[in-house]
TORKOL-4160 file (C-alpha; in steps of 0.2 Angstrom, whole numbers, padded with zeros to 4 digits, m for minus):
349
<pt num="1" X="0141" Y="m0189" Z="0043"/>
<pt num="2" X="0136" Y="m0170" Z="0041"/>
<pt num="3" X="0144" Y="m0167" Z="0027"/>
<pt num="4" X="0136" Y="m0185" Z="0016"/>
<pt num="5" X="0117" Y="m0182" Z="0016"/>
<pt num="6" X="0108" Y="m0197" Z="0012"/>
<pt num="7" X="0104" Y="m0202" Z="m0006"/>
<pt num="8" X="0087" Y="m0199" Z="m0010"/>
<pt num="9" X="0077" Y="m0214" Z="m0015"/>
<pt num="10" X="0069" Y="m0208" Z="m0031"/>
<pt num="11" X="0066" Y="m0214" Z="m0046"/>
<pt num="12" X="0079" Y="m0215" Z="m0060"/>
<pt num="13" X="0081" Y="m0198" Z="m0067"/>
<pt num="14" X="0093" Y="m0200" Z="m0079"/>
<pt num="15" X="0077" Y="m0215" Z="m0088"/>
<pt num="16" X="0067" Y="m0209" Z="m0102"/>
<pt num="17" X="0049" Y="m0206" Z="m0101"/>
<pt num="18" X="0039" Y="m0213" Z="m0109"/>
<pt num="19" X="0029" Y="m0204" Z="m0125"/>
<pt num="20" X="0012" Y="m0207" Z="m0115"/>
<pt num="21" X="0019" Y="m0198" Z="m0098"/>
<pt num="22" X="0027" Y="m0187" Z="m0108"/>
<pt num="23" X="0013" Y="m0183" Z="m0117"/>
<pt num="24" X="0001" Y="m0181" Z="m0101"/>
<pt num="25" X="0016" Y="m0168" Z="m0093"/>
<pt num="26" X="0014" Y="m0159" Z="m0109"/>
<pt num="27" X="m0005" Y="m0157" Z="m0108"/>
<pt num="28" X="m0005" Y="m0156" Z="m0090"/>
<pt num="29" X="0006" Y="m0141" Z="m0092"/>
<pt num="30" X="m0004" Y="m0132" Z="m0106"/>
<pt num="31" X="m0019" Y="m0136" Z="m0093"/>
<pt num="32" X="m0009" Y="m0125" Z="m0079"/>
<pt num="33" X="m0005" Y="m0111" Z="m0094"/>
<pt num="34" X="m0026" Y="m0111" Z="m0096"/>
<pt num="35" X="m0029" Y="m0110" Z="m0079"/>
<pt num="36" X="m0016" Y="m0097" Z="m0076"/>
<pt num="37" X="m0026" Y="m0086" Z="m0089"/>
<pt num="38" X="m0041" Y="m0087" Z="m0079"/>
<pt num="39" X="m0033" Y="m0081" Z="m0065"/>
<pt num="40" X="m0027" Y="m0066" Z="m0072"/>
<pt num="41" X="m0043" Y="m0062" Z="m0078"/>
<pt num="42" X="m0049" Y="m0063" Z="m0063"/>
<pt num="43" X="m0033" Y="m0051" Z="m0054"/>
<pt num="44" X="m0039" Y="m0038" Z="m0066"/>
<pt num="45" X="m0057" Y="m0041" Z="m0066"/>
<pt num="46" X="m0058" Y="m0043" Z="m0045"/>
<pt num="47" X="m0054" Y="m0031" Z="m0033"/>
<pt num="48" X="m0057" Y="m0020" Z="m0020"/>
<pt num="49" X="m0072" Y="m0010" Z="m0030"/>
<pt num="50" X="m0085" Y="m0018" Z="m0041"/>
<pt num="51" X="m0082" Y="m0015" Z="m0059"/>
<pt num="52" X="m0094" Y="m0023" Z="m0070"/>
<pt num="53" X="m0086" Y="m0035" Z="m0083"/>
<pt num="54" X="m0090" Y="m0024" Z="m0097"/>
<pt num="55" X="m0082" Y="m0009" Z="m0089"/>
<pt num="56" X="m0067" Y="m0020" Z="m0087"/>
<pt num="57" X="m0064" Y="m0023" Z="m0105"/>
<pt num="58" X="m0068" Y="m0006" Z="m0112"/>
<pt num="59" X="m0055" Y="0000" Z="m0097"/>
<pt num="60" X="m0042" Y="m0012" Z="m0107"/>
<pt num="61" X="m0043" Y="m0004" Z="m0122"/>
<pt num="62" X="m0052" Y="0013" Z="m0122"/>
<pt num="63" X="m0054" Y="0028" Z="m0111"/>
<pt num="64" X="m0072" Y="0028" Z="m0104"/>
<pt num="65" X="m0073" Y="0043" Z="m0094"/>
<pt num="66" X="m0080" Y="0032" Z="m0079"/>
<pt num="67" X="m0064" Y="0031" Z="m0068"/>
<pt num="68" X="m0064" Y="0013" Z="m0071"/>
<pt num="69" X="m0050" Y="0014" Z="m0085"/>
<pt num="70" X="m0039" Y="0020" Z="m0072"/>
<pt num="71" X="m0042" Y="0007" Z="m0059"/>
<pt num="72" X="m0042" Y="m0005" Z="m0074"/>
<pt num="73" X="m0026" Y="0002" Z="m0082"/>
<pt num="74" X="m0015" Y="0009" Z="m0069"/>
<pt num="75" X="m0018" Y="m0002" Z="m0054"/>
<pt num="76" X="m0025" Y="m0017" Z="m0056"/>
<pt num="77" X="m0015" Y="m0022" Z="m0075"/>
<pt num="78" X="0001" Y="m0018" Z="m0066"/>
<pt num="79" X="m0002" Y="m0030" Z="m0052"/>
<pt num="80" X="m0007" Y="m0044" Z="m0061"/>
<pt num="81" X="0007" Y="m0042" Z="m0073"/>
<pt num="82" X="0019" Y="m0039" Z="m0056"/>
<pt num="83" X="0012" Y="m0056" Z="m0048"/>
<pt num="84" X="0014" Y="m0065" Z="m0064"/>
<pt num="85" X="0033" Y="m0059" Z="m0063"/>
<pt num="86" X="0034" Y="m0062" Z="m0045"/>
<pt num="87" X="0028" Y="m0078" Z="m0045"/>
<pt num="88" X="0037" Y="m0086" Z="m0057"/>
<pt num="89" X="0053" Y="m0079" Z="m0048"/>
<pt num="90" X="0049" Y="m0086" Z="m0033"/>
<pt num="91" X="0040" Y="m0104" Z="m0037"/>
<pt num="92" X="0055" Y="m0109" Z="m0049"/>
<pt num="93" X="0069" Y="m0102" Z="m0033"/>
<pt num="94" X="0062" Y="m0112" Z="m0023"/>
<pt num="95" X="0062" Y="m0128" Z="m0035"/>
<pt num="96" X="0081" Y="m0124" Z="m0037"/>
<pt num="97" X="0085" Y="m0121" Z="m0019"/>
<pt num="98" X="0076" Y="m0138" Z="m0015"/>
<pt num="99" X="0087" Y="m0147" Z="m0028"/>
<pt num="100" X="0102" Y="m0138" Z="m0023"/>
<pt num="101" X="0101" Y="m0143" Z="m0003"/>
<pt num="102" X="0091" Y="m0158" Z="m0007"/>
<pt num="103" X="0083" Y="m0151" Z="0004"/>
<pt num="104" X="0061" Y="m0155" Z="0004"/>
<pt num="105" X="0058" Y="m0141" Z="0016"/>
<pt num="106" X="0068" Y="m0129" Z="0009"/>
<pt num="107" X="0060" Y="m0111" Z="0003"/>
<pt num="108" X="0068" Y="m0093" Z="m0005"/>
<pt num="109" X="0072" Y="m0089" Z="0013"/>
<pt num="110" X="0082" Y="m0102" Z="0018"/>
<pt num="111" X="0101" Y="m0096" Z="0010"/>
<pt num="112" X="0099" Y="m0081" Z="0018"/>
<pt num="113" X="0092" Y="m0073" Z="0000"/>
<pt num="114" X="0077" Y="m0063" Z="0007"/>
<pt num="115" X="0085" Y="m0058" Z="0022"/>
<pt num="116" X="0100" Y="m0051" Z="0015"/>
<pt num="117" X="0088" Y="m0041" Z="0001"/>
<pt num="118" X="0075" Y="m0034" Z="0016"/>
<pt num="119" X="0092" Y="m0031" Z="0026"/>
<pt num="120" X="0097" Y="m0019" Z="0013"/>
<pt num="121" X="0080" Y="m0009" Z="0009"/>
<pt num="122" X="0076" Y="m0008" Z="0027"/>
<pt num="123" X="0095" Y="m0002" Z="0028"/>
<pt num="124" X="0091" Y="0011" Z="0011"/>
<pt num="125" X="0076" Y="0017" Z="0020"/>
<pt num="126" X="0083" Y="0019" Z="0037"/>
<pt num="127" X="0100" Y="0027" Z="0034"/>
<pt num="128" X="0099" Y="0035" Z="0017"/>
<pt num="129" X="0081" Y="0041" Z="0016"/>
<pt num="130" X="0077" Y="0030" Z="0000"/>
<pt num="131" X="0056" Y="0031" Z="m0001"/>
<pt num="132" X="0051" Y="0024" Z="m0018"/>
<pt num="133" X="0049" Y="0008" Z="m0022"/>
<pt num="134" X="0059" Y="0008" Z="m0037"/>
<pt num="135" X="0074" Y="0014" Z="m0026"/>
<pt num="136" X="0074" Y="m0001" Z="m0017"/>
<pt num="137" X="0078" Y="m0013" Z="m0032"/>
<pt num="138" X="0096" Y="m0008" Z="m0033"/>
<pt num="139" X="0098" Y="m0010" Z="m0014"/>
<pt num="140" X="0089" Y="m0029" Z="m0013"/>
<pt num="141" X="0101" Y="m0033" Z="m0026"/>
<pt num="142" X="0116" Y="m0028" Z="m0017"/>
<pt num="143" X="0109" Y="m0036" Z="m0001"/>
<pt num="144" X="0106" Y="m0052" Z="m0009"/>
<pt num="145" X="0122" Y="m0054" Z="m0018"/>
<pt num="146" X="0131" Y="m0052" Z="m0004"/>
<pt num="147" X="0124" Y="m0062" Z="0007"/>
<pt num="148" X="0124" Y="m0077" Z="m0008"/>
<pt num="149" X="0142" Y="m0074" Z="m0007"/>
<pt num="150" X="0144" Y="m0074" Z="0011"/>
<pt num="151" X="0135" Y="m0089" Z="0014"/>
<pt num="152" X="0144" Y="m0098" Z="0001"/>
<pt num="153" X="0161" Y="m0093" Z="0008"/>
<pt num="154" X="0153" Y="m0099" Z="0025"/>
<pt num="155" X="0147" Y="m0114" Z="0019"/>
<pt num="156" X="0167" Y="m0120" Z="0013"/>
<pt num="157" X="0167" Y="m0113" Z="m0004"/>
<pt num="158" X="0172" Y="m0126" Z="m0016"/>
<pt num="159" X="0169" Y="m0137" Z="m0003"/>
<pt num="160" X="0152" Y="m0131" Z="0001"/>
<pt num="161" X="0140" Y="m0145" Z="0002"/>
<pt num="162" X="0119" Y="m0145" Z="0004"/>
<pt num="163" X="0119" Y="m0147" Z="0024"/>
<pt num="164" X="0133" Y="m0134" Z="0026"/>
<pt num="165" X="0123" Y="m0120" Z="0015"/>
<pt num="166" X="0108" Y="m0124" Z="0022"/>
<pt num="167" X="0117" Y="m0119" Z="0041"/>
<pt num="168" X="0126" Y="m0106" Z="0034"/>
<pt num="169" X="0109" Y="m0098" Z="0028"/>
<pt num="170" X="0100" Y="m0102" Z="0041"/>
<pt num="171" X="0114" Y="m0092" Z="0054"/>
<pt num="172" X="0114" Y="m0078" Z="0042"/>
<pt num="173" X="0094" Y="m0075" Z="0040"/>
<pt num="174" X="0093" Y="m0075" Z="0061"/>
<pt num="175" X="0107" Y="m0063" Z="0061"/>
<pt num="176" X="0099" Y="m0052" Z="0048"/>
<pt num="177" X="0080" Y="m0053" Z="0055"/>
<pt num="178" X="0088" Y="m0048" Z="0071"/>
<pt num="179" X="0097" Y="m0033" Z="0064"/>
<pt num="180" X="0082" Y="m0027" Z="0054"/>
<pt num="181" X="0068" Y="m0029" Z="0069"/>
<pt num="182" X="0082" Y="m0016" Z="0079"/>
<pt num="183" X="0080" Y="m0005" Z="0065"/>
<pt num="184" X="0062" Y="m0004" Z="0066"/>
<pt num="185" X="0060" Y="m0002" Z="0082"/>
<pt num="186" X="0075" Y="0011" Z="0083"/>
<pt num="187" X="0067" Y="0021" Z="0069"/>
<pt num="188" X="0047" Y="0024" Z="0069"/>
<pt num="189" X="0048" Y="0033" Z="0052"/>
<pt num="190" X="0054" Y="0020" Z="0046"/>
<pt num="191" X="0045" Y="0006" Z="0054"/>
<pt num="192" X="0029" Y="0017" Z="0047"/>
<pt num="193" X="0038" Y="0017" Z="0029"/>
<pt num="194" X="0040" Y="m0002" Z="0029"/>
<pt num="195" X="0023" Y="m0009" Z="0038"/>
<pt num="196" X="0017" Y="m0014" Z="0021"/>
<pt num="197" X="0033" Y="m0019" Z="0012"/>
<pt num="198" X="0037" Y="m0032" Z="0025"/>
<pt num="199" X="0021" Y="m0042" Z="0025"/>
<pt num="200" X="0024" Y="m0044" Z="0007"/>
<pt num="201" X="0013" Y="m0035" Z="m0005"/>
<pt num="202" X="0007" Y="m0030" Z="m0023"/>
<pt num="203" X="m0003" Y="m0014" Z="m0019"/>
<pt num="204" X="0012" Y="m0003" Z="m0026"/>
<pt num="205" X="0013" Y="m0012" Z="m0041"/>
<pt num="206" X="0017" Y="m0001" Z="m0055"/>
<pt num="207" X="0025" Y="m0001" Z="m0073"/>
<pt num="208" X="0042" Y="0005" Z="m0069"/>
<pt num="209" X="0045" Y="m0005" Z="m0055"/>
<pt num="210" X="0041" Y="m0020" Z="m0067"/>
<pt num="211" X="0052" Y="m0014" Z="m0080"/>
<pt num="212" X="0067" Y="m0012" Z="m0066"/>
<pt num="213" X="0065" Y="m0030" Z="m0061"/>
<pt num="214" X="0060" Y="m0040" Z="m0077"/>
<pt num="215" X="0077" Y="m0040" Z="m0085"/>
<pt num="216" X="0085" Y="m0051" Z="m0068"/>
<pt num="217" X="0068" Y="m0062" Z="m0067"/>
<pt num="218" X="0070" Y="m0068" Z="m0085"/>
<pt num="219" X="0091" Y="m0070" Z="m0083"/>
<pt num="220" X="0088" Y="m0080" Z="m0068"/>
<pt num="221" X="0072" Y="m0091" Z="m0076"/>
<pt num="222" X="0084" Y="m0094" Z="m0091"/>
<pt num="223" X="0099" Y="m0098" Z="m0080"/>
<pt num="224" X="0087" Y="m0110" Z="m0068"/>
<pt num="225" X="0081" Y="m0119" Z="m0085"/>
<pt num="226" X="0099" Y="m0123" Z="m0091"/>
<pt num="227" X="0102" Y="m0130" Z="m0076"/>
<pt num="228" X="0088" Y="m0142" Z="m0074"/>
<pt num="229" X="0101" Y="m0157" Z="m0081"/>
<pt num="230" X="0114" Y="m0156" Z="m0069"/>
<pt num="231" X="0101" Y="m0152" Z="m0053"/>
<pt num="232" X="0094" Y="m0168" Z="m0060"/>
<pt num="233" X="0112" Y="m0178" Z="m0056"/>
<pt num="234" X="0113" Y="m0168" Z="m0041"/>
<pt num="235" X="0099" Y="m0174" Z="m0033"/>
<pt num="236" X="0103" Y="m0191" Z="m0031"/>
<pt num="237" X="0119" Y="m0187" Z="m0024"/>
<pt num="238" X="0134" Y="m0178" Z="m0026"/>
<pt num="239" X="0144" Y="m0195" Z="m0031"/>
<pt num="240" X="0132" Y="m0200" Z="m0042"/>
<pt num="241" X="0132" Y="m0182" Z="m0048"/>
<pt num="242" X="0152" Y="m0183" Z="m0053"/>
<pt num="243" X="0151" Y="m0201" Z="m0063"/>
<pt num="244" X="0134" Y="m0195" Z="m0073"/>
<pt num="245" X="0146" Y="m0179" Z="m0077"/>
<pt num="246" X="0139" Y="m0165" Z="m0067"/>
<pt num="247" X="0153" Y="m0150" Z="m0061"/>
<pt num="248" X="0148" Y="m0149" Z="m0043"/>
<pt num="249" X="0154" Y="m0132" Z="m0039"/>
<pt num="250" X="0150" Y="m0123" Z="m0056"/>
<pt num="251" X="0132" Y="m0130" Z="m0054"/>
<pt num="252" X="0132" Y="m0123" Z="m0035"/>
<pt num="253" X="0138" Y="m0106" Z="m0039"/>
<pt num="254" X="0126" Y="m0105" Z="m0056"/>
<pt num="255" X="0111" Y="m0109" Z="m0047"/>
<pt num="256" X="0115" Y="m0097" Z="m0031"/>
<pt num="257" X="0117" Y="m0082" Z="m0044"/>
<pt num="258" X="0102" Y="m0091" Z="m0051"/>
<pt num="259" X="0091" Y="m0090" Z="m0034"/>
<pt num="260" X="0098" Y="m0071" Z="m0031"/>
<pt num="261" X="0092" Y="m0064" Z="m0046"/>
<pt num="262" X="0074" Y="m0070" Z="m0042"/>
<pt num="263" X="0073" Y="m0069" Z="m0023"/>
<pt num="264" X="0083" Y="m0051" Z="m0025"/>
<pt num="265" X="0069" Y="m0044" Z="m0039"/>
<pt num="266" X="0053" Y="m0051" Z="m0030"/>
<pt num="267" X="0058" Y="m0044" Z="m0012"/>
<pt num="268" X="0063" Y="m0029" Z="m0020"/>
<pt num="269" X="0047" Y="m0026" Z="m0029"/>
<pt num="270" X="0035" Y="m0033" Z="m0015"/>
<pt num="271" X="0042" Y="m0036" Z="0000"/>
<pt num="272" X="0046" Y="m0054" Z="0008"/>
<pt num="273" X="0033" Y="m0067" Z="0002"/>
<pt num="274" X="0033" Y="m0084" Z="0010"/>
<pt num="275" X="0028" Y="m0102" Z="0007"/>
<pt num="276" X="0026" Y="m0099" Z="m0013"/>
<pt num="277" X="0043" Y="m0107" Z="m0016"/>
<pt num="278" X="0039" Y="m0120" Z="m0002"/>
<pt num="279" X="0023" Y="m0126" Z="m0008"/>
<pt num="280" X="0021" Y="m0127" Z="m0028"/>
<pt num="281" X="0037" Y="m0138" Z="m0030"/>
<pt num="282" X="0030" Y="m0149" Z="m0019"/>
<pt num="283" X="0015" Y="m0148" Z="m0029"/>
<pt num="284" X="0023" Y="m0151" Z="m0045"/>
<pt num="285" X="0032" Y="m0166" Z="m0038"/>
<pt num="286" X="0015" Y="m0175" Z="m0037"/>
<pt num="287" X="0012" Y="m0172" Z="m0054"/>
<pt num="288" X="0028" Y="m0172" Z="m0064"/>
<pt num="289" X="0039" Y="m0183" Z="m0054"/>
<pt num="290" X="0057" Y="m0178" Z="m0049"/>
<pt num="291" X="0061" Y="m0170" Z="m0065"/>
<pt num="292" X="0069" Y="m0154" Z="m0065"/>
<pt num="293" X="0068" Y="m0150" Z="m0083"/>
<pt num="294" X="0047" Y="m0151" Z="m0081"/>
<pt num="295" X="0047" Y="m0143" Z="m0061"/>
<pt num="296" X="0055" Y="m0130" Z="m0067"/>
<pt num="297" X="0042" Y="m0125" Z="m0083"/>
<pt num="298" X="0028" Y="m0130" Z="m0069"/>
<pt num="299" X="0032" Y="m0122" Z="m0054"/>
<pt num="300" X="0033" Y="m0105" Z="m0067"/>
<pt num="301" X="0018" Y="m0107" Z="m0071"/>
<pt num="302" X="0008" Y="m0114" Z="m0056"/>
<pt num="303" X="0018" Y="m0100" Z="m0043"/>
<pt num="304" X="0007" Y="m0084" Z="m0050"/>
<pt num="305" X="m0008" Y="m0095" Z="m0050"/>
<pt num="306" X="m0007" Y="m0095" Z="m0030"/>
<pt num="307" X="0001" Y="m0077" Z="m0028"/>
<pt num="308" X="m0012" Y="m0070" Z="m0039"/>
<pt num="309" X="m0025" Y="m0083" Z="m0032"/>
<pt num="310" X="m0021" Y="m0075" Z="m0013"/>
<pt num="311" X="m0020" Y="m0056" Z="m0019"/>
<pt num="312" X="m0037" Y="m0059" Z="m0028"/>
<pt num="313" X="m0043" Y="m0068" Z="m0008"/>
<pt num="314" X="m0036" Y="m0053" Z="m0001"/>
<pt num="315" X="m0045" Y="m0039" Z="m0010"/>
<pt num="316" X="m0060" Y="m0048" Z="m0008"/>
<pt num="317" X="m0063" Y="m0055" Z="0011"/>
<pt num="318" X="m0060" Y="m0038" Z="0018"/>
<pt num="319" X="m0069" Y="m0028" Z="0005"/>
<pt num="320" X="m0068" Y="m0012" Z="0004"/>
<pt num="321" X="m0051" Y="m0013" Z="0014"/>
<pt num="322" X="m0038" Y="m0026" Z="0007"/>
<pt num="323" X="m0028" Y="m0039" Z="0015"/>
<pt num="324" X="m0011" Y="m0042" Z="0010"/>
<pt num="325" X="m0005" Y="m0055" Z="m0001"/>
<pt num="326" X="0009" Y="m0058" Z="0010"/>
<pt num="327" X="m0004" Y="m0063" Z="0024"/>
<pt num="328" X="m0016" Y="m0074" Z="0015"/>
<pt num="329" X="0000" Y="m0085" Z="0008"/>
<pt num="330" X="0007" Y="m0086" Z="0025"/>
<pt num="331" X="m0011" Y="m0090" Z="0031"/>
<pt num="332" X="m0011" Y="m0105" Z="0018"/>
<pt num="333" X="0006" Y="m0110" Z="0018"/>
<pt num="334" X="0007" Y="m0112" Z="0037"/>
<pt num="335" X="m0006" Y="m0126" Z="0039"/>
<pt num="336" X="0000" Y="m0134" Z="0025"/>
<pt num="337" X="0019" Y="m0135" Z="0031"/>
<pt num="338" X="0015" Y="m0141" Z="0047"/>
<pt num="339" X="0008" Y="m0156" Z="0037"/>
<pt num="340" X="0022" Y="m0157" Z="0027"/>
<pt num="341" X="0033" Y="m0159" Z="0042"/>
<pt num="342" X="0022" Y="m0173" Z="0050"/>
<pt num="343" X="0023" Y="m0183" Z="0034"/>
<pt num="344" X="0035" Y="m0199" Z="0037"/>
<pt num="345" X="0042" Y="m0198" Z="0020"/>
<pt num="346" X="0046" Y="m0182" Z="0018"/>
<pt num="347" X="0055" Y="m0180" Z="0036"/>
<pt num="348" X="0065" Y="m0195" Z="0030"/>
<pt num="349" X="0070" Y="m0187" Z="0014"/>
């Protein structure tokens, strides 16, 4: 039936681990917070232009006089601490969204999140001559809240299940994709305006736009990790989800206010990046089992470690130029869900 997805074959959730896995999740995770550091380091260190390594500490903490200190300080600080942010919103969004539709292939994009959040900037720019970056928060907000609400209502409301969000989102991003492709092409300035916003980017990173959107990331991360219980009942379906004690709809309606506070503020500050909220929960599966309360805490901390890892790729295949992060993930993450696809167990999931 359309409407009773199969129960996922997994193990107990519910069981307690035992202290050596739960030991080896904690070290594994203070292993990712290591390598995380390193990668920022190498965001801030990396770019474009060579800056020796001393230069990029004194540009850190003093004024040099070089120039470096601006490039260390203005622009490349900023992106690293906006990929950071970034990342995080869109690694644990797509953990919720895949518990939510039980759905392994399931990505930011796929409620309809995204689109409805580009479908309002591209809207902004268009029709009401909004050019800064910072503008365009307010506007992906709107556009992803209403959308969330649309497909909700679409999806039967109270009666909404994984398989009828996951159409209604599907319908909705088409829709949208369509209506912003006929903006583009119907208005050059603002095609020329958008060229970079929509391939996804962290160029344009600056501290005000962080401070804009960091407020809704850290609501939505804390509202994702409260919910890590009942997405756990959830999971193994929603039958088992009612006699373990889970509230169905609140749980749906928390977790889609949940997903729209992230996927709004990361599309807002850079534009549509793809396959982060794809890949990394799969990744942290492998690792941590099906566990919300450890994907979660994982996929925060693993998701900058492959936005910044592609942004750092960019800057440096095409040196002097740069290629956008919004490429390089799409370059990775294509490959890797093709295989994801073809894999037996995952289709039959």
């Amino acid at each position: 039936m359309l409407d009773s997805p199969p129960k996922r074959s997994a193990e107990p959730i519910s069981a307690p681990a035992t202290p050596k896995r739960h030991a080896l999740r904690a070290a594994g995770l203070l292993v990712s917070c290591g390598v995380l550091l390193l990668i920022c380091v190498a965001s801030i260190a990396v770019g474009a232009k060579s800056v020796p390594l001393a230069d990029v500490w004194d540009g850190l903490f003093h004024t040099t006089g070089t120039g470096n200190d601006v490039i260390i300080r203005d622009v490349r600080l900023p992106r690293t601490v906006l990929g950071f942010v970034v990342g995080a919103a869109l690694g644990v969004a797509g953990a919720v969204m895949q518990a939510l539709t039980r759905n392994p292939l399931a990505e930011p994009g796929l409620l309809g999140v995204s689109a409805g959040a580009s479908a309002a900037v591209v809207s902004a720019i268009s029709f009401l001559g909004v050019t800064s970056l910072t503008g365009y928060v307010w506007f992906a907000f709107l556009g992803a809240a209403v959308v969330s609400a649309a497909v909700y209502v679409l999806g039967g409301s109270r009666g909404a299940t994984p398989v009828r969000l996951a159409l209604a989102g599907t319908a909705a991003t088409a829709a949208l994709y369509g209506y912003i492709n006929a903006v583009q092409l119907l208005d050059a300035a603002a095609l020329d305006r958008l060229r970079f916003w929509t391939v996804g980017s962290l160029a344009s990173a600056d501290m005000e736009t962080i401070r804009k959107i960091v407020p809704f990331v850290a609501v939505g991360l804390v509202l994702s990790m409260l919910l890590a219980r009942p997405l756990n009942a959830m999971e193994m379906g929603d039958d088992t989800a009612r006699s373990l004690g889970a509230h169905l709809t609140r749980t749906r309606i928390l977790s889609m206010i949940a997903i729209t506070l992230l996927c709004g503020a990361a599309t807002a500050a850079c534009g549509p990046i793809v396959f982060i909220g794809l890949m990394i929960p799969h990744v942290v599966r492998a690792v941590t089992g099906p566990d919300m309360r450890w994907i979660l805490p994982y996929a925060a901390v693993l998701s900058p470690v492959l936005l910044l890892g592609a942004d750092v790729v960019g800057r440096v295949v095409t040196r002097p130029s740069e290629l956008q992060v919004g490429i390089v993930t799409a370059l990775i993450g294509g490959p890797v869900f093709i295989q994801l696809v073809r894999r037996k167990r995952t289709a039959q999931l």
